[in-house]
N, C-alpha and C positions, 0 to 999 in steps of 0.2 A: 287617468290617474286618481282622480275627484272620487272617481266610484270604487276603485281598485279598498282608495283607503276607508271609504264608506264600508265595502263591504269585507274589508279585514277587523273594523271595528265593530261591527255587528257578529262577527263571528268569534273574537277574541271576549264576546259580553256574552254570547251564550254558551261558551262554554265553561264559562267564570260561573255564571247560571246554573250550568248544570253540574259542577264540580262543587258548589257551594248544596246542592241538592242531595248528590250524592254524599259527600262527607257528613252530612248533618246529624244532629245527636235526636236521637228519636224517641220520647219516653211513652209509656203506656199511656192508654186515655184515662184524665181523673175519674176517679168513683168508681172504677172498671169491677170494684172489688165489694162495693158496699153493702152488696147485700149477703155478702157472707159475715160467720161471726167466727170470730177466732178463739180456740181451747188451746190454752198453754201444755196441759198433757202431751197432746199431741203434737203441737211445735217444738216440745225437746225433744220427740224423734225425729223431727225433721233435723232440727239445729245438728244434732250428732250424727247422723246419716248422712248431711251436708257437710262436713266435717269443719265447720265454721270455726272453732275453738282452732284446730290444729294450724290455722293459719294466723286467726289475731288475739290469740295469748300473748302474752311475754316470751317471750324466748325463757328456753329451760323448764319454763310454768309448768306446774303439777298437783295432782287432785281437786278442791274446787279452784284455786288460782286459774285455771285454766277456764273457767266461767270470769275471768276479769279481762276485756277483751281490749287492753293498752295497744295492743300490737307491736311493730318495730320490729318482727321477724324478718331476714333477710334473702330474699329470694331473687338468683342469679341465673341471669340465657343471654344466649347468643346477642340479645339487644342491650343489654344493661343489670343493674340490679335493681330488683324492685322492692318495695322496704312494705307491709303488711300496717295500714293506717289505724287510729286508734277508732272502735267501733262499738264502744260502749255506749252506755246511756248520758254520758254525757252533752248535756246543752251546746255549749260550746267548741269543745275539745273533741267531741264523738257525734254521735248520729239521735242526742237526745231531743232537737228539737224537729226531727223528721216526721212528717207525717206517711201515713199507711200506705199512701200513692207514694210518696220518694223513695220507700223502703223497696217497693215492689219496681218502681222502673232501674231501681239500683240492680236488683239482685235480677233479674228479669231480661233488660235490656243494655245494662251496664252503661245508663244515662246518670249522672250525677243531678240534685234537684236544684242549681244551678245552671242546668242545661249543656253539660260537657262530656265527653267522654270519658270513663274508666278506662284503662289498659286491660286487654285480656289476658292478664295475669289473673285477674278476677274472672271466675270460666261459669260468666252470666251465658257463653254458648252454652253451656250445660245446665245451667238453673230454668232457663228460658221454658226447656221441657217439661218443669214440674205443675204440676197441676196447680190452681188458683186455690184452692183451698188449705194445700200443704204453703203455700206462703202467706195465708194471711194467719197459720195456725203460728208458722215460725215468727211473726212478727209478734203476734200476741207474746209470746216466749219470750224473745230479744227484750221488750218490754219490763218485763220483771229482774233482769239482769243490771250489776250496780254499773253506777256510772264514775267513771275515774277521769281525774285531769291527764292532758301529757299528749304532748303530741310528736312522732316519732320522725325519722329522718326522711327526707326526698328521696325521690324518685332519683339513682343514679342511670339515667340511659342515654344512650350515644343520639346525636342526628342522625337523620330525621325523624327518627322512630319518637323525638320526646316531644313531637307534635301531636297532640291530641289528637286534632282535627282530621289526622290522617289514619286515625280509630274507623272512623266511619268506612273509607273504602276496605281496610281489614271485614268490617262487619258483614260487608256489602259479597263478602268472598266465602268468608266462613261461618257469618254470624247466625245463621239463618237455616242449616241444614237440621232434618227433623234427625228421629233415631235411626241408628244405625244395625245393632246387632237385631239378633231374631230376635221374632217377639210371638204373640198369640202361634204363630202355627207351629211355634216349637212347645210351645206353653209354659214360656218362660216372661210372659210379660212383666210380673212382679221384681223379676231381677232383672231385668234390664231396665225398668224403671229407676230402680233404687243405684244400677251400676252406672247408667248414661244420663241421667238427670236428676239426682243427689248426690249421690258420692263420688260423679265425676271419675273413674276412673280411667280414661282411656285421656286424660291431660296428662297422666305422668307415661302410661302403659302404650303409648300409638306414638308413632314418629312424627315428626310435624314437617313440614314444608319449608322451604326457604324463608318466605314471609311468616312463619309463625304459626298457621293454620294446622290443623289434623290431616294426615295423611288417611284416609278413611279407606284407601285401597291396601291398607295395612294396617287395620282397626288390632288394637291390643298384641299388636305384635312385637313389642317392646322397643325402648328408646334407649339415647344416650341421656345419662345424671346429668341435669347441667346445675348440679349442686357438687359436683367432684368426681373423681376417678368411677368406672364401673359402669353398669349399664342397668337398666328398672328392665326388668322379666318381661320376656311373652308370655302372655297369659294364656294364649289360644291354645286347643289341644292338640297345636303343631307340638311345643314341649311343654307346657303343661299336662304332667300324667297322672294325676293326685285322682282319686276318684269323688264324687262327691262328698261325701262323706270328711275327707281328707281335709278337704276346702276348706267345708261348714266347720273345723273343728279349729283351723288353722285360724280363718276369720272372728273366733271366739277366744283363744289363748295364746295366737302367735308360735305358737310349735307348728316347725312343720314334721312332715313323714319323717325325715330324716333326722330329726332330734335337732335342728338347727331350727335360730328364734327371730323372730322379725325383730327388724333395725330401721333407725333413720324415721325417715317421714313415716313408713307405712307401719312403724311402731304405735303410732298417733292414729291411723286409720283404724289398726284392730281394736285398741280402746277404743275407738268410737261406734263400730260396728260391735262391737261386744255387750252394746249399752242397747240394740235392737233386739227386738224377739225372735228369737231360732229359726223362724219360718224366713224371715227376712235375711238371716244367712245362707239360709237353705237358698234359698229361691237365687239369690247370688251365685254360690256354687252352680247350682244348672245353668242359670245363665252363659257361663265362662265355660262349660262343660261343651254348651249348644253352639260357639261361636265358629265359623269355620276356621278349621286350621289355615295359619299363615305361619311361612316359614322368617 
């Protein structure tokens, strides 16, 4: 019995062990980044290609307001509603006293510089893939941006999902896959870059899993709104029929073919993709063009 319990306790420590290993919050290594130099040019195409504004504006915010990053937007799924934190240059109130390493395990690995998890409502699985240079150019950018007091509402989400800690086995499932659609042998690398690791689109456009994750055996085949009635488009050229052209024109003024105009969130996306240079909607278009159809 002596050993029975010995050895129920040794087994009950290493799984505690390894459950503590697994969940853990994991950030990049310091200085990973130092010897790059950062150009704010170029990080306000990252920032709008990332579509960073369209989440921690103000609600309503419009023209430069929308560089005031309060946040407090409210964003609702199947686990809770999550509220868009304030991530301006504020000391205090926002992310002004962060350094270059916390910005990056932020936006990278979705570690807070307190050592905690983020919620993948922040879709650091998609940032993860951006190159080291496009994030130290966005932070030089983020940098010059004003800093506001105000900090916005909690996190409302149900049990057990509003345990952080239980971030980690999510990451450990989904956090980690590289890209997905085609890429070089379509010759669409540019846009799949800019579509699967900046501008994120297959978080609103891909069905997700029970636990939350990407359904990736159904990449951009569209979802249900879980902001209200209606469903977000497949974009695959199952029914996607737009030909390039159509895209690239849609991604710059929100007309589609059909004389009808972007609404909702992805009204906020074509402004921000409209603020890129042509080649970079282009390149988008074939991307979406190049995906396999899924019905």
């Amino acid at each position: 019995m002596r050993r029975l319990i010995v050895g129920v306790a040794l087994l009950g420590a290493a799984c505690l062990s390894l459950g503590l290993w697994i969940t853990r919050a994991d950030p990049l290594p310091a200085g990973i980044y130092d010897d790059l130099a950062g150009d704010t040019t170029r990080g306000e195409a990252v920032f709008w290609a990332g579509g960073c504004a369209s989440c921690h504006m103000a609600p309503e915010a419009e023209g430069d307001a929308q560089l005031v990053l309060t946040g407090g937007q409210a964003f609702p799924s199947d686990f809770g509603t999550f509220y868009a934190p304030n991530v301006s240059m504020h000391p205090e109130d926002g992310i002004g006293a962060w350094t270059a390493d916390d910005f990056a395990s932020a936006v990278q690995r979705g570690v807070s510089p307190e050592g905690a998890h983020y919620f993948p409502v922040f879709p650091y699985s998609a940032y993860r893939l951006a190159n080291p240079q496009d994030i130290v150019d966005l932070w030089a950018f983020w940098q010059t941006l004003p800093a506001v007091a105000g900090v916005g509402p909690a996190h409302d989400i149900a049990f057990p999902f509003s345990i952080r800690r239980g971030v980690g086995v999510w990451k450990h499932l989904y956090g980690s896959e590289g890209f997905t659609g085609p890429g070089p042998e379509a010759d669409v690398e540019r846009g799949r870059y800019l579509a699967e690791a900046l501008s994120h689109c297959a978080e609103c456009h891909t069905p997700r899993t029970a636990l939350g994750g990407l359904d990736r055996s159904r990449w951009m085949a569209g979802a249900p709104n879980p902001s209200g009635p209606g469903r977000i488009p497949n974009v695959t050229p199952a029914e996607l029929s737009w030909s390039e052209d159509e895209i690239t024109a849609y991604l710059t003024d929100g007309f589609t073919p059909e004389f009808d105009v972007a609404a909702g969130h992805m009204r906020h996306v074509v402004e921000n993709l409209a603020r890129l240079p042509d080649g970079d909607r282009a390149a988008i278009a074939a991307y979406l063009k190049a995906l396999p159809p899924r019905e």
